[in-house]
py3Dmol code that shows the C-alpha trace and the ligand (Angstrom):
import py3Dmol

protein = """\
ATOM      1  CA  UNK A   1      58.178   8.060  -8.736  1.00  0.00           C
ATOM      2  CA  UNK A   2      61.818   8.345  -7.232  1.00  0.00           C
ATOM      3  CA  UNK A   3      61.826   9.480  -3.805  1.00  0.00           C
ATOM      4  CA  UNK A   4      58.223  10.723  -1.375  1.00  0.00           C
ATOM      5  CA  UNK A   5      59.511  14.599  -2.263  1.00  0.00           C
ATOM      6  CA  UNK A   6      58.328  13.785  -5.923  1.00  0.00           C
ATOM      7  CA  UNK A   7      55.162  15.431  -5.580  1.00  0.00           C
ATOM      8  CA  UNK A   8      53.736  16.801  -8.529  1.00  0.00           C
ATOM      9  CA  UNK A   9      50.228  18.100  -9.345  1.00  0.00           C
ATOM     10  CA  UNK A  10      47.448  16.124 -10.890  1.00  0.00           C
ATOM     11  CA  UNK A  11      47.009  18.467 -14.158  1.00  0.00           C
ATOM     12  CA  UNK A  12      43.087  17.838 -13.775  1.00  0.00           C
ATOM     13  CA  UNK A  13      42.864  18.272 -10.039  1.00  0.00           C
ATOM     14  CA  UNK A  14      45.719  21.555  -9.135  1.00  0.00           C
ATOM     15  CA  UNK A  15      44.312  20.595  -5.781  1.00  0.00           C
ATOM     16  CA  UNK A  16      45.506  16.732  -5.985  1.00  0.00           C
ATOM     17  CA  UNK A  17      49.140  15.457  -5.999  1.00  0.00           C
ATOM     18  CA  UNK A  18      50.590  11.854  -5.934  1.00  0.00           C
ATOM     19  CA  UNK A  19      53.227  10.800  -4.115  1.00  0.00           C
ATOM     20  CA  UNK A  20      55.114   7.949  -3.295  1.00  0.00           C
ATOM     21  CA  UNK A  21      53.356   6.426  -0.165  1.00  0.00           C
ATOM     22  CA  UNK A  22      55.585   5.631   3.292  1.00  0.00           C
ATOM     23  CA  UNK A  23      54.600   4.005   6.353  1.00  0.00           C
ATOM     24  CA  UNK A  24      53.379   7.580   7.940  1.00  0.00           C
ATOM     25  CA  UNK A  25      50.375   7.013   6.006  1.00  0.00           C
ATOM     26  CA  UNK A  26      49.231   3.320   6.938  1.00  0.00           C
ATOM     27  CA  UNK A  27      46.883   5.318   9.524  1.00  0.00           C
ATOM     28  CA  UNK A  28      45.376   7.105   7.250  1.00  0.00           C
ATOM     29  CA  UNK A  29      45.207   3.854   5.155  1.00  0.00           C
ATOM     30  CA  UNK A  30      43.284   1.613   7.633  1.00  0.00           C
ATOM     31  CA  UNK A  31      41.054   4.287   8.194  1.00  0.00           C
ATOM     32  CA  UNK A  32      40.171   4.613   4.416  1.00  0.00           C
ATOM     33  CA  UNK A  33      40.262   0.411   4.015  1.00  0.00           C
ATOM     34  CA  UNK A  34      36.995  -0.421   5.676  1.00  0.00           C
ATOM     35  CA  UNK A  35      34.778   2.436   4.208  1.00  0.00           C
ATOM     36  CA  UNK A  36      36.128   1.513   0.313  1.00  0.00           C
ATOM     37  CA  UNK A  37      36.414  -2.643   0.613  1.00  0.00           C
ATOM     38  CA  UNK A  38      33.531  -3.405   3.088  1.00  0.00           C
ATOM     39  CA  UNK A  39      34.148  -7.461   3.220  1.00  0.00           C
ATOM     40  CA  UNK A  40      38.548  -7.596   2.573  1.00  0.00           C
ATOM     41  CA  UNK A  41      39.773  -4.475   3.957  1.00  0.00           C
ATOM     42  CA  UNK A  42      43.261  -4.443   4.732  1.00  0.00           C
ATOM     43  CA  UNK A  43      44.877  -4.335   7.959  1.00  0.00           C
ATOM     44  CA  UNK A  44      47.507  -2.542   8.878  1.00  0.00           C
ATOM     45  CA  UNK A  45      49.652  -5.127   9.431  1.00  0.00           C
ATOM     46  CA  UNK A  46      48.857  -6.003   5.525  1.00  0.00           C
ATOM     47  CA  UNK A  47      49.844  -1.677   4.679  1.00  0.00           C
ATOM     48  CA  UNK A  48      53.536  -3.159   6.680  1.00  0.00           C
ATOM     49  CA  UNK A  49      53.971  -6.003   4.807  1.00  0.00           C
ATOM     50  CA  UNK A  50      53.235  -4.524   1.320  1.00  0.00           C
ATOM     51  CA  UNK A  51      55.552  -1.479   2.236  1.00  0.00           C
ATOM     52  CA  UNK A  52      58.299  -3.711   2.907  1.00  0.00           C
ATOM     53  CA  UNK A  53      57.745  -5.716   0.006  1.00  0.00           C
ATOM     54  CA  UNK A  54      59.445  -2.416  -1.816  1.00  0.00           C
ATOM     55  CA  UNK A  55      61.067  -2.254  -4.736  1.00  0.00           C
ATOM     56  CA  UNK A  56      58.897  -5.305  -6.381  1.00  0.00           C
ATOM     57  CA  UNK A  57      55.505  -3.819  -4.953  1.00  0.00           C
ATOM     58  CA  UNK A  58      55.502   0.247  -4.955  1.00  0.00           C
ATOM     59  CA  UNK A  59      52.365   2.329  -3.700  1.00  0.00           C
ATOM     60  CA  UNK A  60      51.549   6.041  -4.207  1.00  0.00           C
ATOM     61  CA  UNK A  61      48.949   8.253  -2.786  1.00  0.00           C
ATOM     62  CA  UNK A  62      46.981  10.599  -3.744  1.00  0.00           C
ATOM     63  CA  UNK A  63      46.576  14.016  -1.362  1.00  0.00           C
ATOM     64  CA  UNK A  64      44.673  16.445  -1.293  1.00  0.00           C
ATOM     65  CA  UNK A  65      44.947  19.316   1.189  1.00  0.00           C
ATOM     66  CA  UNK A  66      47.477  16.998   3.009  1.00  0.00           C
ATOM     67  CA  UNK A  67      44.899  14.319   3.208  1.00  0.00           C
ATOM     68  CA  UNK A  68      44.909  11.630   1.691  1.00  0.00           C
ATOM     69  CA  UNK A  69      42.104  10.518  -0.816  1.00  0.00           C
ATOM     70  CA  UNK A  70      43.443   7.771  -2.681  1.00  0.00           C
ATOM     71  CA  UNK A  71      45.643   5.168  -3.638  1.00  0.00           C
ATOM     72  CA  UNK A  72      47.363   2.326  -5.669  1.00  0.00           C
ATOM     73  CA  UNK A  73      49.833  -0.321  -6.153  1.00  0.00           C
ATOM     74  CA  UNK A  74      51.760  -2.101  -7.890  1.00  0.00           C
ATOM     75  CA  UNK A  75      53.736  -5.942  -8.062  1.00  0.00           C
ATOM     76  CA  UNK A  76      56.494  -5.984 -10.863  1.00  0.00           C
ATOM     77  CA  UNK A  77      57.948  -9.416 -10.413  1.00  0.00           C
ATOM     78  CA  UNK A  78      58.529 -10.410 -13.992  1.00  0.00           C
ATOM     79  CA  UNK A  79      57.081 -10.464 -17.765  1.00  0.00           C
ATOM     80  CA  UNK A  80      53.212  -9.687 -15.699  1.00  0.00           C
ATOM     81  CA  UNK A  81      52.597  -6.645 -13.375  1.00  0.00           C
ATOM     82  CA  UNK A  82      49.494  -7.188 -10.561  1.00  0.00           C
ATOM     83  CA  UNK A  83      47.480  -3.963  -9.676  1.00  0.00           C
ATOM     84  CA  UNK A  84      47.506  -5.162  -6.286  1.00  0.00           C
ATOM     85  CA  UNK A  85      45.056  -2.243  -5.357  1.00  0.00           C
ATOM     86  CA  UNK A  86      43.524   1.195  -6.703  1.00  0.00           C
ATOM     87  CA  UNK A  87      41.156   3.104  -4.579  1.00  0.00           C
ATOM     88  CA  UNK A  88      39.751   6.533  -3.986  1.00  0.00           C
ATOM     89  CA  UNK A  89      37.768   7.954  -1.117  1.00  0.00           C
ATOM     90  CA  UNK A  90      33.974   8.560  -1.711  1.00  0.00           C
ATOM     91  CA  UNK A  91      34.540  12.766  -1.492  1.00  0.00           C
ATOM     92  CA  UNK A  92      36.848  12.324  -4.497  1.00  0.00           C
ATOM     93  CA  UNK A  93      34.920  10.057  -6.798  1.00  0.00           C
ATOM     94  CA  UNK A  94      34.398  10.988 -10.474  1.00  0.00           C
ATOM     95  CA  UNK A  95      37.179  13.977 -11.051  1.00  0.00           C
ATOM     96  CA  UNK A  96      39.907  11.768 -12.467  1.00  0.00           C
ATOM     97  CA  UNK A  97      41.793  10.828  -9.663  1.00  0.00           C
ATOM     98  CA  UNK A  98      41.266   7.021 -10.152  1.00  0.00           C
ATOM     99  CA  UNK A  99      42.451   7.419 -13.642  1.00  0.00           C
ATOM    100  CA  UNK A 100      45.485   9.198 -12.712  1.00  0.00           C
ATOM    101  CA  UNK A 101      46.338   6.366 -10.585  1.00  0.00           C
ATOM    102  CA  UNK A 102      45.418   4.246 -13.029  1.00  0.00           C
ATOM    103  CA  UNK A 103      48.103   6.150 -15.533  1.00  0.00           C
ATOM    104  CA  UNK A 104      50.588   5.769 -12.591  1.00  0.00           C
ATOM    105  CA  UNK A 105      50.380   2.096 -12.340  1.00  0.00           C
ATOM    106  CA  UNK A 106      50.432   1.914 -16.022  1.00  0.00           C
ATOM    107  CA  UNK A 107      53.819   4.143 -16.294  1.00  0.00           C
ATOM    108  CA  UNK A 108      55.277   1.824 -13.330  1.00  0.00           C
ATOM    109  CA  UNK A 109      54.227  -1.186 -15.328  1.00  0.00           C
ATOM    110  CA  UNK A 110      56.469   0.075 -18.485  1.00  0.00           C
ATOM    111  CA  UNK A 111      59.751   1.248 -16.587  1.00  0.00           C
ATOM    112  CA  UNK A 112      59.519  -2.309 -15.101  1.00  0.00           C
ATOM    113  CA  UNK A 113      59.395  -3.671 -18.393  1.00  0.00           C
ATOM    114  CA  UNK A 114      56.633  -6.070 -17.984  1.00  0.00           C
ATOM    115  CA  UNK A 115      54.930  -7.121 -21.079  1.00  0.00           C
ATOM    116  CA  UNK A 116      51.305  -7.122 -19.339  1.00  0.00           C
ATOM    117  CA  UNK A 117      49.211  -5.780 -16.589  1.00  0.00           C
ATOM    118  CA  UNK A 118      46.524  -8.084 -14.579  1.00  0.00           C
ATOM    119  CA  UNK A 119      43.826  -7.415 -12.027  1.00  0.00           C
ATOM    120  CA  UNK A 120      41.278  -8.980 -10.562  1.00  0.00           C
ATOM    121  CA  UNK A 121      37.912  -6.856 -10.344  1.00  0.00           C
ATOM    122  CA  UNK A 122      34.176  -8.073  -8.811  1.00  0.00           C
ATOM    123  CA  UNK A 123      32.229  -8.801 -10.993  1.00  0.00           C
ATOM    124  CA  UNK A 124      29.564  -6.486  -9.442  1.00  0.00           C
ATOM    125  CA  UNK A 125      31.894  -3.748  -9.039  1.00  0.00           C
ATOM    126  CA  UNK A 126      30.794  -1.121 -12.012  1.00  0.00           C
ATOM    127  CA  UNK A 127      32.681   1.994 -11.536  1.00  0.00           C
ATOM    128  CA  UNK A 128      35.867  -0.102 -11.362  1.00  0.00           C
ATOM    129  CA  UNK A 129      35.127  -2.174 -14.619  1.00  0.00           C
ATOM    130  CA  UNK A 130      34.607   1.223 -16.520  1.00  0.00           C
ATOM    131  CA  UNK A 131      37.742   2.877 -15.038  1.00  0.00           C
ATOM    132  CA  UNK A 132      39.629  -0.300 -16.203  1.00  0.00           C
ATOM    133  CA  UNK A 133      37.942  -1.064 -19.524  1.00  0.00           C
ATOM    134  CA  UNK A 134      38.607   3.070 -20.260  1.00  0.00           C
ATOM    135  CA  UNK A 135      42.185   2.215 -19.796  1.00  0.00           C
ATOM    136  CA  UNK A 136      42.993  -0.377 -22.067  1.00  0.00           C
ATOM    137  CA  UNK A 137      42.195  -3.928 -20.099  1.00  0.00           C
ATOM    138  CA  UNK A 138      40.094  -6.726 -21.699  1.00  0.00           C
ATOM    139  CA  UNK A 139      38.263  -9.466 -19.463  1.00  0.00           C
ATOM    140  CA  UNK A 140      40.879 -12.423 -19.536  1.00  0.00           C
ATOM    141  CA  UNK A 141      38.746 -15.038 -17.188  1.00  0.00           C
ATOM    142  CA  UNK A 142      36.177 -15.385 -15.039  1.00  0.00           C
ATOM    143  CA  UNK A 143      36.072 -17.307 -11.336  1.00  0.00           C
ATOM    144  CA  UNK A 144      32.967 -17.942 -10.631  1.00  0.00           C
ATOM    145  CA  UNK A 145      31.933 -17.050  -7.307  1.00  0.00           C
ATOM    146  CA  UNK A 146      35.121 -16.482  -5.790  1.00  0.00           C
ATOM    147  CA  UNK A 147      34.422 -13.728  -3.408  1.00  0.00           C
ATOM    148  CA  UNK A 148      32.512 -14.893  -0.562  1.00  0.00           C
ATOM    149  CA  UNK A 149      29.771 -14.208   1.209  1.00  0.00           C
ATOM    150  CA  UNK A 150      27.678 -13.232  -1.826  1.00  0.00           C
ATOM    151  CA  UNK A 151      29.323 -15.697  -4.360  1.00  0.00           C
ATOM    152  CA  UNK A 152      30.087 -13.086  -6.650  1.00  0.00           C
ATOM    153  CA  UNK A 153      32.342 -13.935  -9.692  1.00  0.00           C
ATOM    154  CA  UNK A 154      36.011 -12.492  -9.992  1.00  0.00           C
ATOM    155  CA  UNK A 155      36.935 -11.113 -13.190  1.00  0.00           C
ATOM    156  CA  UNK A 156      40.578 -11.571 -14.159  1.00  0.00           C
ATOM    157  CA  UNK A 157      41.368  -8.746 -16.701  1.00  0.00           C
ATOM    158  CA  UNK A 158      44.924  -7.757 -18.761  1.00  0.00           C
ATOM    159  CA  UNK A 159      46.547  -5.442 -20.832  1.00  0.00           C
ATOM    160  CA  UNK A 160      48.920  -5.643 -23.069  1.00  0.00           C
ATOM    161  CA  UNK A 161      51.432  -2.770 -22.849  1.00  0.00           C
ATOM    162  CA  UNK A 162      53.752  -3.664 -25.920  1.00  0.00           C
ATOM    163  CA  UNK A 163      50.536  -2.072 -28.230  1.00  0.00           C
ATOM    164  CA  UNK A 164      51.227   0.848 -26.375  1.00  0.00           C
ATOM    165  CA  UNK A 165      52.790   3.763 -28.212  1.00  0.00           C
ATOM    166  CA  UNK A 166      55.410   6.216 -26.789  1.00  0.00           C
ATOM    167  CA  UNK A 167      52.614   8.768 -26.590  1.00  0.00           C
ATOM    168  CA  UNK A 168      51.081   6.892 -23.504  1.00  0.00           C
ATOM    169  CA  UNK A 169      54.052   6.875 -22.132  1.00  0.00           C
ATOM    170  CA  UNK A 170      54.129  10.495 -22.402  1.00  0.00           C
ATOM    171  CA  UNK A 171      50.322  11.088 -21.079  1.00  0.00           C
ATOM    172  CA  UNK A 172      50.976  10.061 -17.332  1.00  0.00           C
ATOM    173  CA  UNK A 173      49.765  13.430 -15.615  1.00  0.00           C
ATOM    174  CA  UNK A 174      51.972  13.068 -12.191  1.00  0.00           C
TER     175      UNK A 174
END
"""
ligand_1 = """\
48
COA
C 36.967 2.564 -9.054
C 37.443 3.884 -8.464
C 38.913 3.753 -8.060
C 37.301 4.987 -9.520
O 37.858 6.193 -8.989
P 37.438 7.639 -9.547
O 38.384 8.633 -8.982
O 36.001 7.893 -9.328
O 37.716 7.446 -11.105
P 37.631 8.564 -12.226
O 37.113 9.853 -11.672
O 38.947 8.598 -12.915
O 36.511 7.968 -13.184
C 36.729 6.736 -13.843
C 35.514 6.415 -14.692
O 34.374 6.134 -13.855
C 33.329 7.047 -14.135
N 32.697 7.426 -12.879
C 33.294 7.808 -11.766
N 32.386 8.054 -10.810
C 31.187 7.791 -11.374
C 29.869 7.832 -10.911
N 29.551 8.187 -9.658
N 28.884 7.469 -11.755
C 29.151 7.108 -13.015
N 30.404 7.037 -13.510
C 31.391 7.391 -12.702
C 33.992 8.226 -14.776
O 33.102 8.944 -15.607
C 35.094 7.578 -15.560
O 34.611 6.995 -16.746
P 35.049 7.608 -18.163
O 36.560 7.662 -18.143
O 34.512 6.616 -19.122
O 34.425 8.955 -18.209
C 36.554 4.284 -7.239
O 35.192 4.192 -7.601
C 36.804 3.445 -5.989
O 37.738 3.699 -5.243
N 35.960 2.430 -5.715
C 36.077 1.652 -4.463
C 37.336 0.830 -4.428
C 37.352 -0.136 -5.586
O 36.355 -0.742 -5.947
N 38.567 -0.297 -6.175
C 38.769 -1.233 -7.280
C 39.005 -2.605 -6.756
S 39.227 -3.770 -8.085
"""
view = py3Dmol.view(width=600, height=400)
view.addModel(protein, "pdb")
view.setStyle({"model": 0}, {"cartoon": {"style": "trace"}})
view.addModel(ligand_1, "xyz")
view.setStyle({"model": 1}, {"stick": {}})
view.zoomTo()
view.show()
């Protein structure tokens, strides 16, 4: 993603595009935050300090109807990439979205020229394990209850994307 007038459709969603995010939608951000990460939502001083962390970190959005219903990002800072968060709003569950922007971070991962992708996923958190497992990441290490209250383990997952074959490249529908 160049420039926010990249917009392109979502070939499984016509309705849905991604775009690069900017700082006009940190409101629409902190709104979302709370409803999607109950106990670490992030402020929106945190949406102003990732956005200025650009080039290493870069977001997108998804929109639909010229509202927004999900996003991700990105840290490229060397041979590893950090999903440093996906999301998408409960309306919009379950019709792909989250693997688009799964796809995107993937693609972003690859022009960077990282050799491997990392996250860090609850261990309670189903839907996201799926969605990541789907994708091509394998459970790496486990820290036991490291999100508190609840002492629920973190999982630390990667991918490699050197086994990745031009053809992925190729399948990132944005
Ligand atoms: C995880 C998340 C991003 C997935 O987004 P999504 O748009 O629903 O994802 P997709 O529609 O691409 O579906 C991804 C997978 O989950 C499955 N899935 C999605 N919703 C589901 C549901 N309600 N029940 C069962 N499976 C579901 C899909 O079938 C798909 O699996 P498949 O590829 O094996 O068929 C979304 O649930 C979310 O935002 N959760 C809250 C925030 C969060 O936990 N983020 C991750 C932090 S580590």
């Amino acid at each position: 993603m160049t420039s926010p007038e990249a917009v392109r459709p979502v070939t499984s969603m016509p309705e849905t595009t991604l775009r690069e995010m900017t700082w006009r939608d940190i409101p629409s951000l902190t709104d979302l935050e709370p409803l999607l990460f109950a106990d670490d939502a992030w402020s929106e001083q945190t949406w102003w300090a990732e956005l200025a962390g650009r080039p290493r970190r870069s977001y997108v959005v998804g929109e639909r109807s010229g509202t927004v219903v999900g996003y991700a990002g990105i840290d490229c800072g060397g041979e590893v990439a950090d999903v440093m968060t996906i999301a998408v709003a409960t309306c919009a569950r379950g019709q792909g979205l989250g693997s688009a922007l799964m796809r995107w971070l993937v693609a972003q991962a690859r022009r960077a020229g990282t050799e491997y992708l990392m996250l860090e996923v609850r261990a309670d958190n189903a839907l996201a394990h799926r969605l990541y497992s789907t994708a091509g990441f394998s459970q790496l290490a486990v820290r036991r209850k490291y999100y508190q209250p609840g002492d629920v383990d973190a999982l630390i997952m990667r991918m490699s994307l050197r086994d990745l074959t031009d053809d992925t490249t190729e399948d990132v529908t944005i």
